[in-house]
LOTIBA-82788 format. One record per residue (C-alpha): residue in three letters; x, y, z. Coordinates in steps of 0.05 Angstrom, whole numbers, plus 5000, padded with zeros to 4 digits. Example, Ala and Ser with C-alpha at 12.3 -4.5 7.8 and 13.67 -1.06 7.14 Angstrom:
   code     xx     yy     zz
    ala   5246   4910   5156
    ser   5273   4979   5143
***
This chain:
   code     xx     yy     zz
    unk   9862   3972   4101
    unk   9779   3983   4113
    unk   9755   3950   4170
    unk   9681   3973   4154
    unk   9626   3922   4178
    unk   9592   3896   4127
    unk   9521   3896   4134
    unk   9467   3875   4083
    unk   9430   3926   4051
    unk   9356   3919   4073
    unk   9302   3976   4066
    unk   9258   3939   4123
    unk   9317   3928   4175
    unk   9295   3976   4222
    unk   9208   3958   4218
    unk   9191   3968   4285
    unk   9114   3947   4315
    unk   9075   3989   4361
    unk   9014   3983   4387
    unk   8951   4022   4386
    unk   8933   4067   4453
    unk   8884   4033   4493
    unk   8820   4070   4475
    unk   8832   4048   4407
    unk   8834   3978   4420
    unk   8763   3929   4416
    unk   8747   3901   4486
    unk   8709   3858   4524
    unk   8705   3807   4466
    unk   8700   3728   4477
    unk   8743   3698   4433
    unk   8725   3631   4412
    unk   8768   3569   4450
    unk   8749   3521   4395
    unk   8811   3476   4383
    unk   8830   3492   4312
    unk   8890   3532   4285
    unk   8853   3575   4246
    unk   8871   3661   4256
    unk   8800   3670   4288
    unk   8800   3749   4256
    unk   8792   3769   4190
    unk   8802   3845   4177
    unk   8792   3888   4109
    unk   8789   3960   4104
    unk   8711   3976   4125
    unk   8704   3923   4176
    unk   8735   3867   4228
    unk   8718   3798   4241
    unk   8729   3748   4304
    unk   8698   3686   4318
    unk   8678   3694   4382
    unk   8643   3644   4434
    unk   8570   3631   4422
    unk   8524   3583   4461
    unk   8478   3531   4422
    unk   8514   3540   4357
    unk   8568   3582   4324
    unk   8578   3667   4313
    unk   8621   3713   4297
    unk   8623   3790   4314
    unk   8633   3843   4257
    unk   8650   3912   4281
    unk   8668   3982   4229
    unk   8740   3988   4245
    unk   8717   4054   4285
    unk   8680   4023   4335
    unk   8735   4020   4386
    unk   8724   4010   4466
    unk   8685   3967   4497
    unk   8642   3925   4460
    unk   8574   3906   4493
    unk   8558   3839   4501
    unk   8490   3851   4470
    unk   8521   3874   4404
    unk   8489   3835   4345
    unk   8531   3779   4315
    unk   8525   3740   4255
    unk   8505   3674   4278
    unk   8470   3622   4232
    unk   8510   3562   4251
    unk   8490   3508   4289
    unk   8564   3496   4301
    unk   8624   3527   4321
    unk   8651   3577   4267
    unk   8727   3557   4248
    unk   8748   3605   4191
    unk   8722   3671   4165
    unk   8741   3708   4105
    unk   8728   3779   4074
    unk   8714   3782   3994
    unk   8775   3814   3959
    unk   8732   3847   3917
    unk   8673   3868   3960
    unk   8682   3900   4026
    unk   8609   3883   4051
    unk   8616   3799   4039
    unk   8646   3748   4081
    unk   8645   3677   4078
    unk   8644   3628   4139
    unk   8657   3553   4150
    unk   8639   3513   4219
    unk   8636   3450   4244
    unk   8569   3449   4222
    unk   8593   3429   4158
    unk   8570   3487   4127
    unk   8605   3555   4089
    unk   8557   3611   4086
    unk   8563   3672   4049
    unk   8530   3732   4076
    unk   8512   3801   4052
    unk   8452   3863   4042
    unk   8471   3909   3981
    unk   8415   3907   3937
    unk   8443   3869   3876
    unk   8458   3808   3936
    unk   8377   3811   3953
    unk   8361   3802   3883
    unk   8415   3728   3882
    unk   8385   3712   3958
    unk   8319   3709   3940
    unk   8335   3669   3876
    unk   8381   3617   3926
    unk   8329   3610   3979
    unk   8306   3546   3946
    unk   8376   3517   3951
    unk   8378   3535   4033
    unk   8392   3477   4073
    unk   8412   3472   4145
    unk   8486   3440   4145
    unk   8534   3409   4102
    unk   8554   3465   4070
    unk   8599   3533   4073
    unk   8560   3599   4076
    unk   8573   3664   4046
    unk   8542   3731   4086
    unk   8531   3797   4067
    unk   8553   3853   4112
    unk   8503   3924   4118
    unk   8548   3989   4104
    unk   8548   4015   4177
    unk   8552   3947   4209
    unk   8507   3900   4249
    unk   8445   3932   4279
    unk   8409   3868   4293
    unk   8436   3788   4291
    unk   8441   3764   4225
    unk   8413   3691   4214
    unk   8404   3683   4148
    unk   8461   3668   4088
    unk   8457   3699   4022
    unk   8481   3628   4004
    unk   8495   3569   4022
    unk   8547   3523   3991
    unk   8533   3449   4005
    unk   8582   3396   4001
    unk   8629   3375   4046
    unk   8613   3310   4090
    unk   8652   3337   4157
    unk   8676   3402   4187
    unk   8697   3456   4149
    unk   8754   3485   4180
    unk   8790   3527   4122
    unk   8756   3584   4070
    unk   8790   3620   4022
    unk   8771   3669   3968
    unk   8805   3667   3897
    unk   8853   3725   3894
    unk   8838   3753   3816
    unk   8765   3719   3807
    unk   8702   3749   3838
    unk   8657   3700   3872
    unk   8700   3640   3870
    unk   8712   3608   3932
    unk   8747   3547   3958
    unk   8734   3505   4015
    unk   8765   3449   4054
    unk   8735   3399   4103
    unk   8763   3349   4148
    unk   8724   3306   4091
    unk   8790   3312   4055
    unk   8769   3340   3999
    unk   8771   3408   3975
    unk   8716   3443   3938
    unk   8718   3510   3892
    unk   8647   3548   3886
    unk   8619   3601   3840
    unk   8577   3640   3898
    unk   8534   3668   3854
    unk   8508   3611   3830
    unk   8516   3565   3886
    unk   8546   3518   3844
    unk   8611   3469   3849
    unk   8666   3488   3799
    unk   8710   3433   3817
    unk   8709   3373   3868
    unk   8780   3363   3896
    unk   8766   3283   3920
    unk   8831   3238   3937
    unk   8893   3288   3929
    unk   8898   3292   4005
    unk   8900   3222   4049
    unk   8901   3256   4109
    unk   8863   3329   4146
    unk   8886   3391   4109
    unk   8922   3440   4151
    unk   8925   3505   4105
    unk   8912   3520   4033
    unk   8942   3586   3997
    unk   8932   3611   3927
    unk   8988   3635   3880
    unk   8981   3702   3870
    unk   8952   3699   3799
    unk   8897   3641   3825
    unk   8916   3592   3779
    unk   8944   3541   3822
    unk   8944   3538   3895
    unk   8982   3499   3956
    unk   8967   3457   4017
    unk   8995   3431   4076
    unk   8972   3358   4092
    unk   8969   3320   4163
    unk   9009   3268   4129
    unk   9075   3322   4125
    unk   9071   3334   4051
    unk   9059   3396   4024
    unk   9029   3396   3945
    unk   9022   3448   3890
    unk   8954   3438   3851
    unk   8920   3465   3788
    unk   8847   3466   3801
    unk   8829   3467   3729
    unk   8870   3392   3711
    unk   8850   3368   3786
    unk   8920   3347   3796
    unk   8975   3356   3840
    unk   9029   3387   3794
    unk   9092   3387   3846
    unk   9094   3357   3911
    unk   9140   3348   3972
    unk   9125   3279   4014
    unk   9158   3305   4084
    unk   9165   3370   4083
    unk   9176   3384   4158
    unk   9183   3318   4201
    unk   9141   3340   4260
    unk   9078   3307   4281
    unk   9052   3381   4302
    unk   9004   3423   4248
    unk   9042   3461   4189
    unk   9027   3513   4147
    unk   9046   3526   4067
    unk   9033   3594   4030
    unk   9055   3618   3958
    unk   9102   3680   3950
    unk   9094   3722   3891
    unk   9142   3691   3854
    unk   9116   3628   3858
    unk   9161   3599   3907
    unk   9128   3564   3976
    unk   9149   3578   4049
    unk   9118   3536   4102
    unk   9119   3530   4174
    unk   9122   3455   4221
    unk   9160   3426   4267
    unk   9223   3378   4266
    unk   9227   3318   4297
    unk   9257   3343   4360
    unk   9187   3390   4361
    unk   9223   3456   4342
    unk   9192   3496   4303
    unk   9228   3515   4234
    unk   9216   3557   4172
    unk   9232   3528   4097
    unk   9233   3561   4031
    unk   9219   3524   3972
    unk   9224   3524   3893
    unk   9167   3493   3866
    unk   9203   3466   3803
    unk   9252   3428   3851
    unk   9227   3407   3918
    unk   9276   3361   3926
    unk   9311   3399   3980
    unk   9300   3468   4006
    unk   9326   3529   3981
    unk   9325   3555   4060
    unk   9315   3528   4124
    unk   9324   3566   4193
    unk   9294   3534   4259
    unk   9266   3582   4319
    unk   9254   3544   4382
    unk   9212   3491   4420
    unk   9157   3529   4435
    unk   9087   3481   4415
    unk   9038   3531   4383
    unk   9029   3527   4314
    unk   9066   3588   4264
    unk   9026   3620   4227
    unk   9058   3664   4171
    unk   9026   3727   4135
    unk   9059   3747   4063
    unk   9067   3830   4036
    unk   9085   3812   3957
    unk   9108   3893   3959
    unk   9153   3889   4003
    unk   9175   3819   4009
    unk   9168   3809   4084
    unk   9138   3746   4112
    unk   9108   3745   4190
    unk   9110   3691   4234
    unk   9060   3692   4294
    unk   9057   3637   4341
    unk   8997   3610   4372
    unk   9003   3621   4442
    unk   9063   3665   4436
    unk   9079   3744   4449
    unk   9119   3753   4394
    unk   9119   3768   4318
    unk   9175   3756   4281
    unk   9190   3784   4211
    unk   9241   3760   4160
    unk   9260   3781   4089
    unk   9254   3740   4027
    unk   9313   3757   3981
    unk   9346   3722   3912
    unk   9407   3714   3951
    unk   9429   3664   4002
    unk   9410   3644   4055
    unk   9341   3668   4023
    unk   9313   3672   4092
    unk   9336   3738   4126
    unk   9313   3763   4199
    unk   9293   3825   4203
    unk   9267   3837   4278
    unk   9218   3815   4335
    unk   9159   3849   4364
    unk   9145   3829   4434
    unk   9089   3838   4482
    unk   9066   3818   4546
    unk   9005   3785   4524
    unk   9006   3706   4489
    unk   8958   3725   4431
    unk   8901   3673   4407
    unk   8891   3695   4341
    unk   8916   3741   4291
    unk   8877   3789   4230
    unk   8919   3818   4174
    unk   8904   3881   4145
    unk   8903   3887   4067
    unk   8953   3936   4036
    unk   8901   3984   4012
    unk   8872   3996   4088
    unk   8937   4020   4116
    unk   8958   4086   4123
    unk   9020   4087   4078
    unk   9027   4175   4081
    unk   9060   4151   4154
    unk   9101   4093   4131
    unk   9055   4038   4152
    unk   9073   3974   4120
    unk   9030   3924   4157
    unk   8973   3922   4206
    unk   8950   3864   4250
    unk   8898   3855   4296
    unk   8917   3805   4358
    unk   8869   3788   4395
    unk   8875   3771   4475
    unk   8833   3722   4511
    unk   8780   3790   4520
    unk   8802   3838   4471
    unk   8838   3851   4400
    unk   8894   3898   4405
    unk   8908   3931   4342
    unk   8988   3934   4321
    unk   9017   3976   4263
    unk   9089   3959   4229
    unk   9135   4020   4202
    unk   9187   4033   4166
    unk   9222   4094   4196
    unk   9238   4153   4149
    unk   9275   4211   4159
***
């Protein structure tokens, strides 16, 4: 008679974090305070992004990933708001090109490689000063001077924009949300609306994620519903009214295989974790609760290896679980645990990690006065 332990096979059981020495980290930054549960850090292989605190408007800092230390508080930022920046986000397809939203009611989109000065001076005529995201262009060795001026601006939204996201598989299509309600999808290089989103959401959009082919994409609504839309029909396609029953912000994002897992609150206020089959969202396929803690979760997807992270606002942890085909779905893997709540949180794209030592995920947490770089392994013999 065996009495072996059975264990559940997992390649990532044993992914352990560790973070960066101290000269490697970025400090003496002012992260913005602004009251939004956005990540505030936006990372890609050349460069890193935080919002940071600006005075008579809105700015962000972008520093080459090897200028570590201290950062000086006369280092140029990008800073053509007249509002507090809420989201950033780097191109997937060009390294150099990040697009902003504020509470200016703008989304710029902001660049310098030659091709971009060409499509500037062509928008220039279509500049305004608000309502509108904005799309900036980034020079190769980083900021030497404050950079004012948008390669485009993208006007549309009536209120805030508080969430920007690039299309996964096209180049230069971006969406946008706004606590207008309404979410819009551009073609940046023409500065023109592709499709106006008006009526789908009755309440303020908390997060929107695309599928990973960019056809459809989800969203997590104030009113507790979480809905699956194609763009292209302007419809909601599948939708769940009360996904989590907590008042508190939520979060939705697609998994490769199409399926949804989203982060909220119950109605006791603890925080939970929910898998979902879009063509039956009826119930969920997993559900797994964490604790009463208040910040909002925000989760961070690797399609390779089928991990999902969960970092709390205002917490010192990261918690990773494992999205398998068998029940309970929802497996955890481990915690990472510092000493330090963190106020933000940048992912690093697959293809700017160091997989020749095992590195599987890199995120960059930022402190009240610093970001703190963290790297996730898989130990090998």
């Amino acid at each position: 008679m065996s009495f072996r332990k059975v264990v559940r096979q997992s390649k990532f059981r044993h992914v352990f974090g560790q973070p960066v020495k101290t000269e490697q980290c970025y400090d003496d930054i002012r992260v913005s305070r602004v009251t939004w549960d956005s990540t505030f850090c936006a990372v890609n292989p050349s460069f890193v992004a935080i919002i940071v605190e600006a005075s008579g408007g809105g700015a962000f800092l972008v520093l080459p990933l090897h200028k570590t230390g201290r950062i000086d508080k006369s280092y140029p930022t990008v800073c053509g708001h007249t509002g507090p920046v809420l989201d950033i986000d780097w191109c997937p397809h060009n390294d150099h090109v990040i697009a902003s939203g504020s509470e200016d009611c703008t989304v710029m989109v902001r660049g310098w490689q030659w091709w971009w000065g060409a499509l500037r001076g062509l928008l220039l005529c279509l500049l305004v000063p608000s309502l509108s995201p904005q799309v900036w262009q980034i020079p190769e060795n980083g900021l030497s001077q404050p950079l004012t001026e948008p390669v485009v601006v993208l006007e549309g939204h009536s209120k805030r924009v508080g969430i920007i996201s690039w299309h996964p598989t096209a180049r230069n299509v971006l969406l946008s949300a706004g606590c207008d309600n309404v979410v819009l999808i551009w073609n940046v290089g023409t500065a023109e609306e592709l499709y106006r989103l008006d009526g789908l959401h009755p309440d303020l959009i908390y997060s929107v994620s695309w599928s990973r082919d960019g056809a459809r994409f989800c969203t997590a609504c104030k009113d507790k519903g979480v809905r699956v839309i194609d763009p292209r029909r302007g419809a909601v396609v599948a939708e769940k009214e009360r996904a989590h029953e907590g008042a508190r912000p939520m979060r939705a994002i697609f998994l490769a295989d199409g399926k949804i897992f989203t982060t909220g609150f119950s109605r006791m206020s603890e925080r939970q974790l929910a898998l979902w089959d879009t063509e039956n969202l009826e119930e969920p396929m997993g559900l797994q609760e964490l604790d009463s803690s208040n910040g909002a979760l925000l989760p961070f997807y690797d399609p390779d290896t089928n991990v999902v992270y969960v970092c709390g606002k205002g917490d010192s942890s990261i918690r990773y679980f494992e999205i398998t085909e068998e029940p309970p779905y929802i497996h955890f893997l481990n915690t990472f645990t510092s000493k330090e709540p963190q106020r933000g949180m940048g992912w690093m794209p697959k293809r700017g990690l160091d997989v020749s030592k095992c590195e599987i995920a890199r995120f960059y947490k930022l402190h009240e006065r610093k970001c703190e770089p963290i790297i996730m392994t898989v130990p090998r013999k």
